[in-house]
C-alpha positions in Angstrom: 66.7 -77.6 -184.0 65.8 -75.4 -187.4 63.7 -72.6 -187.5 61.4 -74.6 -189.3 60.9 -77.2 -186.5 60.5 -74.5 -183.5 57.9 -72.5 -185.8 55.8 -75.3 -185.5 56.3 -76.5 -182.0 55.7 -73.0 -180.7 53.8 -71.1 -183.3 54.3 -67.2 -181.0 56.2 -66.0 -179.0 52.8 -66.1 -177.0 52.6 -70.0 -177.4 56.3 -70.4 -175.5 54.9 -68.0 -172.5 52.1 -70.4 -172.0 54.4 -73.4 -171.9 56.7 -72.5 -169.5 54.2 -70.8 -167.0 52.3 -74.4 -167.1 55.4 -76.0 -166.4 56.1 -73.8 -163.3 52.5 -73.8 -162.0 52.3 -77.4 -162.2 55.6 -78.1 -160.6 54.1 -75.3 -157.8 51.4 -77.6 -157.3 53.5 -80.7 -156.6 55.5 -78.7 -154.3 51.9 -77.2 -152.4 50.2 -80.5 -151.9 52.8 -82.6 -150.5 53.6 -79.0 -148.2 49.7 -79.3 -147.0 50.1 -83.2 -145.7 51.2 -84.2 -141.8 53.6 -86.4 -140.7 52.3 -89.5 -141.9 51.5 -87.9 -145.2 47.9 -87.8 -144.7 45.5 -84.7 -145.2 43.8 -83.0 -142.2 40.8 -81.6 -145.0 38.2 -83.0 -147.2 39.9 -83.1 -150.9 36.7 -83.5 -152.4 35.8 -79.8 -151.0 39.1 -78.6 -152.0 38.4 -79.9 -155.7 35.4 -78.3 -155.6 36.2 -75.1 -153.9 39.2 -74.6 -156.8 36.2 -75.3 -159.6 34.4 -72.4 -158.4 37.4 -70.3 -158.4 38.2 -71.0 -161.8 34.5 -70.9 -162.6 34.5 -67.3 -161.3 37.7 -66.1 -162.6 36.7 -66.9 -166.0 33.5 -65.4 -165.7 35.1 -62.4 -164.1 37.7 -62.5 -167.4 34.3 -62.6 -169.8 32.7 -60.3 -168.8 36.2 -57.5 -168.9 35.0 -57.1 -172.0 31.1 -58.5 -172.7 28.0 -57.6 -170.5 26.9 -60.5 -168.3 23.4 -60.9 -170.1 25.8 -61.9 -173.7 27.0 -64.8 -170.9 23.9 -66.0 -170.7 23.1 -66.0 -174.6 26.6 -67.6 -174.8 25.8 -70.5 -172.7 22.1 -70.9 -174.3 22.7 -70.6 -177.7 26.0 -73.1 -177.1 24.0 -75.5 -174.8 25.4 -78.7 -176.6 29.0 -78.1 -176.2 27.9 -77.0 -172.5 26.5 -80.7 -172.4 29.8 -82.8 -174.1 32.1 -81.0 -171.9 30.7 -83.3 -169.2 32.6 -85.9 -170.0 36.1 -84.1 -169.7 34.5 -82.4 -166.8 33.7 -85.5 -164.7 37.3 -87.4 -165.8 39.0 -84.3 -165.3 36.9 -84.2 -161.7 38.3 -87.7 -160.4 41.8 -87.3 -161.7 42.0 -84.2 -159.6 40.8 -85.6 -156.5 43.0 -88.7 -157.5 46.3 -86.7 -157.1 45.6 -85.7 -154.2 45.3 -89.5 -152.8 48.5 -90.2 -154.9 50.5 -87.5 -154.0 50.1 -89.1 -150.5 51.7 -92.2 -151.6 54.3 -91.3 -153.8 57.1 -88.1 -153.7 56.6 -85.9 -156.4 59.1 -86.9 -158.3 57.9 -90.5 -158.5 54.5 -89.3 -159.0 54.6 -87.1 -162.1 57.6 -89.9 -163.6 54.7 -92.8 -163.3 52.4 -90.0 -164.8 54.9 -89.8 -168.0 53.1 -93.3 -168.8 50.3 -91.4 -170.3 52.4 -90.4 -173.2 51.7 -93.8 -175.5 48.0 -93.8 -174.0 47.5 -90.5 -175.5 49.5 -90.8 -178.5 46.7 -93.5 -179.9 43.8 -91.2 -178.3 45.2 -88.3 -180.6 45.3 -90.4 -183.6 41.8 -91.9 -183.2 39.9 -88.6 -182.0 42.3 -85.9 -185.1 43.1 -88.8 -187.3 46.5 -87.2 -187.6 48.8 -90.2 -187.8 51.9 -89.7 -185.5 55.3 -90.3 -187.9 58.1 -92.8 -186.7 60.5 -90.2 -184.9 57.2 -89.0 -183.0 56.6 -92.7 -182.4 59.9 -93.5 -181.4 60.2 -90.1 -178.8 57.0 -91.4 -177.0 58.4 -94.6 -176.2 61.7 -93.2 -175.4 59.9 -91.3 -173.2 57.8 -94.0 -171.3 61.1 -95.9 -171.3 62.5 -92.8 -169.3 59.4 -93.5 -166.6 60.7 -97.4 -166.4 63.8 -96.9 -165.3 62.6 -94.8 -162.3 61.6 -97.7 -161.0 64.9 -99.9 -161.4 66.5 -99.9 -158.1 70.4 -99.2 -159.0 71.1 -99.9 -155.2 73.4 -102.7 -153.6 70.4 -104.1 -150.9 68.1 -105.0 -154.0 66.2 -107.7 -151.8 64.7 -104.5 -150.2 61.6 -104.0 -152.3 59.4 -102.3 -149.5 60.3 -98.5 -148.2 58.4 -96.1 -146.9 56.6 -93.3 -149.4 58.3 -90.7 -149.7 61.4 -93.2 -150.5 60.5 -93.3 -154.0 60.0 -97.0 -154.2 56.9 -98.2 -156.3 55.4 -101.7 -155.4 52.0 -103.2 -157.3 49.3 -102.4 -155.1 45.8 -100.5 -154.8 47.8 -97.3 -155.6 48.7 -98.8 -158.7 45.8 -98.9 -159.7 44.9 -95.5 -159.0 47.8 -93.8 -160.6 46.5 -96.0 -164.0 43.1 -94.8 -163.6 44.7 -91.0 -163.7 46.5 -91.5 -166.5 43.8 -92.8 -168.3 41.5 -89.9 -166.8 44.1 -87.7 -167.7 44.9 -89.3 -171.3 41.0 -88.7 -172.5 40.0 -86.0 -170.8 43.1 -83.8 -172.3 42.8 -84.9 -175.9 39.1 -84.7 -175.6 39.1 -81.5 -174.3 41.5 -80.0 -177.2 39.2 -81.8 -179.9 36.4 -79.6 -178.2 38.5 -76.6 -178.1 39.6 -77.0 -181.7 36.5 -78.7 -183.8 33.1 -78.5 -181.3 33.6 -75.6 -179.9 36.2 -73.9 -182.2 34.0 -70.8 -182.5 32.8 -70.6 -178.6 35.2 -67.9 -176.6 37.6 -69.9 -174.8 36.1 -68.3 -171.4 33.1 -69.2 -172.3 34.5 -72.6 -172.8 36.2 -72.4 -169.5 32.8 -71.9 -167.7 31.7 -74.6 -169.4 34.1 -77.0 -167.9 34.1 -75.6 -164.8 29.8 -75.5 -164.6 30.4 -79.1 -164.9 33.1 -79.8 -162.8 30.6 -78.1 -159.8 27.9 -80.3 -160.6 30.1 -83.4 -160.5 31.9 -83.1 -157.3 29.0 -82.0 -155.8 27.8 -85.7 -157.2 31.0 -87.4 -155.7 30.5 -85.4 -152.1 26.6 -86.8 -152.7 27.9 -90.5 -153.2 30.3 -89.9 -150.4 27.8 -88.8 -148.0 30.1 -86.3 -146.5 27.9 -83.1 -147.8 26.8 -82.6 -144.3 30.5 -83.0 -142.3 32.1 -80.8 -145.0 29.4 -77.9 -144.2 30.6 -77.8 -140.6 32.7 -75.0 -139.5 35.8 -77.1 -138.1 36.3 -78.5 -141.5 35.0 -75.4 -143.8 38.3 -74.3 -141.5 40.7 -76.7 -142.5 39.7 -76.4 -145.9 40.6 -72.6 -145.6 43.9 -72.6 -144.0 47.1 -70.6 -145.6 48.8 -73.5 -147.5 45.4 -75.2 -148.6 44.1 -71.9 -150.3 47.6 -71.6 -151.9 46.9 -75.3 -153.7 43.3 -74.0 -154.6 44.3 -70.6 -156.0 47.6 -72.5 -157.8 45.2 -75.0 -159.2 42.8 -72.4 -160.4 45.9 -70.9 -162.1 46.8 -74.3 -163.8 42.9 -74.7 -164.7 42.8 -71.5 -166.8 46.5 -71.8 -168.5 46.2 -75.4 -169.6 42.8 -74.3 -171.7 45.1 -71.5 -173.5 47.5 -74.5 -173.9 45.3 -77.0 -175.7 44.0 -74.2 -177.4 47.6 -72.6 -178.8 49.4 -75.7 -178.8 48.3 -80.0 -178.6 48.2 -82.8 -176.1 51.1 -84.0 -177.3 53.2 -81.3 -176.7 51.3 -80.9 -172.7 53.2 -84.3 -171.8 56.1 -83.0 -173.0 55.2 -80.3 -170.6 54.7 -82.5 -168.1 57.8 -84.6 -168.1 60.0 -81.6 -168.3 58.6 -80.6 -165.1 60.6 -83.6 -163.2 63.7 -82.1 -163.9 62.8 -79.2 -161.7 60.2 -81.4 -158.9 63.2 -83.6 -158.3 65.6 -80.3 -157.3 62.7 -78.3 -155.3 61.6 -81.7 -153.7 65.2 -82.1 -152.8 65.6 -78.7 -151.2 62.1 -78.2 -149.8 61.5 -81.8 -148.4 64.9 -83.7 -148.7 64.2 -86.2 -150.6 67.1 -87.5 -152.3 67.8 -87.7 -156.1 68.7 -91.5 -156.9 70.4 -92.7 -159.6 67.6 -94.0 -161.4 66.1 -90.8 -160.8 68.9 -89.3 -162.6 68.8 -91.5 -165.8 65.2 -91.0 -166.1 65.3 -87.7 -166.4 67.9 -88.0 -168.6 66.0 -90.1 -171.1 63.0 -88.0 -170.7 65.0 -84.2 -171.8 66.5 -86.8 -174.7 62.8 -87.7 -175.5 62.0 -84.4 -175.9 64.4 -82.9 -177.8 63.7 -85.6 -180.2 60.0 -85.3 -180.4 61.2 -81.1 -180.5 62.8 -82.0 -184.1 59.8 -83.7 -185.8 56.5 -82.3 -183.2 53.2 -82.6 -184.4 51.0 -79.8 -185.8 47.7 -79.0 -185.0 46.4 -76.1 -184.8 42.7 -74.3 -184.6 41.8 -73.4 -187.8 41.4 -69.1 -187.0 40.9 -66.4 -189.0 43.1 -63.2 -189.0 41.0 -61.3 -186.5 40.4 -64.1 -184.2 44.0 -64.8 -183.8 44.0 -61.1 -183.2 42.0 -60.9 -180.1 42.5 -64.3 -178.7 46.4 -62.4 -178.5 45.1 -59.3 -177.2 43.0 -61.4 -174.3 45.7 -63.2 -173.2 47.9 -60.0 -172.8 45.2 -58.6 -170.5 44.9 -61.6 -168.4 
């Protein structure tokens, strides 16, 4: 790759620290989940709660990260005087809100490695989402890494074994059959496809001026309100509040997940911020290579050949995509670029 090429995929040396902590925090999280399920890979606590207890962490933190360096009543100017982009983050905020609570629920049914492969088909999805919402059309190379890349995802789910009659295993097995969690892991990718290019469009062109902790408490003001609404819908409001399950919900491994996701919550706003949506699932798939070792070590679940070849087209994918990325960046001045640097060396 030229100098030229890696210029614009990381534009600072700041840019490549914020891509490789995502990568590990996400991985982390992978790795947390599946460590908080029983035997039967079920979940002793409300996820819903969880979701919502990790939105008020990050709602705190990035209030708490604010105010370092503003007074608490310019918060409260901030969030008046920006009360529309407040409003449209609602719609990132509620996707964002079921395609946490969804991987939870997925992660149950597939090992991590299977999971964040089928994930990789978001790539396409938001390939067309970026072109529609930045009207930056994507070149052929770009093009041709993103299908490379979904081809990767397809060939996890070739079984390379001698019994191929077998089609049914159990979960953790990494064997993917069309059912209702089919359907689920498509409405994540789609939750996640729209809410992360909308979400950088707001970063970059809405709310291009707005503080990106300030932005942050947008998203996550929203995100309370709307898994409070799913606990509402639910009716479980009154089961959560009881002490044996406020328990559960507070256990060792479970605040580890929230505190992790809280992490992941802050970074991936730098991310869409500093870098593109484009690049993030590039992110994302370079995360299997290291889910399928941990999950090997930590839970023993066994790399497969087709494992192996999909991760294999996916690094190719990338480096391809690394030769000819895509550019877009906020449009700062001098002294914005400035402190934005100087905040994220404090944090």
């Amino acid at each position: 790759m030229n100098i030229y090429s890696w210029q614009e995929l990381f534009p600072s040396r700041l840019s490549q620290i914020v891509f490789v902590v995502y990568i590990l925090l996400f991985v982390n999280q992978g790795l947390l989940v599946t460590a908080t399920q029983d035997s039967n890979n079920k979940y002793d606590y409300n996820i819903v709660t969880v979701v919502l207890c990790t939105e008020i962490l990050k709602l705190i933190i990035s209030t708490l990260l604010y105010c370092r360096e503003n007074k608490p009543s310019e918060l409260v100017r901030e969030i008046i005087l920006h009360k529309k982009v407040l409003l449209l983050y609602f719609v990132p905020a509620a996707l964002y809100c079921l395609y946490n609570n969804l991987s939870f629920l997925n992660l149950s049914h597939f090992d991590p490695t299977t999971y964040y492969l089928l994930l990789q088909l978001r790539v396409v999805v938001t390939g067309i989402l970026f072109q529609v919402i930045f009207g930056k059309i994507l070149s052929k190379k770009q093009w041709l890494s993103l299908i490379i890349l979904t081809i990767g995802c397809m060939v996890k789910q070739m079984n390379f074994s001698q019994d191929s009659q077998k089609v049914e295993v159990d979960s953790n097995s990494g064997s993917f059959i069309f059912s209702i969690n089919t359907i689920f892991i498509f409405v994540q990718i789609f939750c996640s496809c729209f809410a992360g290019v909308y979400n950088e469009y707001l970063l970059k062109n809405q709310g291009n001026d707005v503080n990106v902790f300030i932005q942050n408490v947008f998203m996550y003001l929203d995100s309370i309100i709307c898994n409070v609404a799913l606990l509402c819908l639910d009716g479980s409001v009154s089961e959560v509040l009881q002490y044996e399950n406020l328990a559960k919900t507070f256990q060792f491994k479970v605040v580890l997940v929230m505190i992790n996701n809280a992490s992941v919550g802050i970074v991936t706003s730098f991310f869409l911020k500093m870098l593109n949506s484009i690049l993030k699932n590039f992110a994302s798939a370079l995360e299997l290579v290291l889910t399928a070792i941990l999950c090997y070590i930590f839970f023993a679940i066994p790399i497969h050949l087709n494992t192996i070849l999909s991760i294999a087209i996916v690094l190719y994918a990338t480096y391809l995509y690394s030769k000819n990325p895509v550019s877009n960046h906020p449009k700062h001045s001098e002294h914005d670029d400035k402190e934005e640097l100087l905040q994220m060396e404090e944090v």
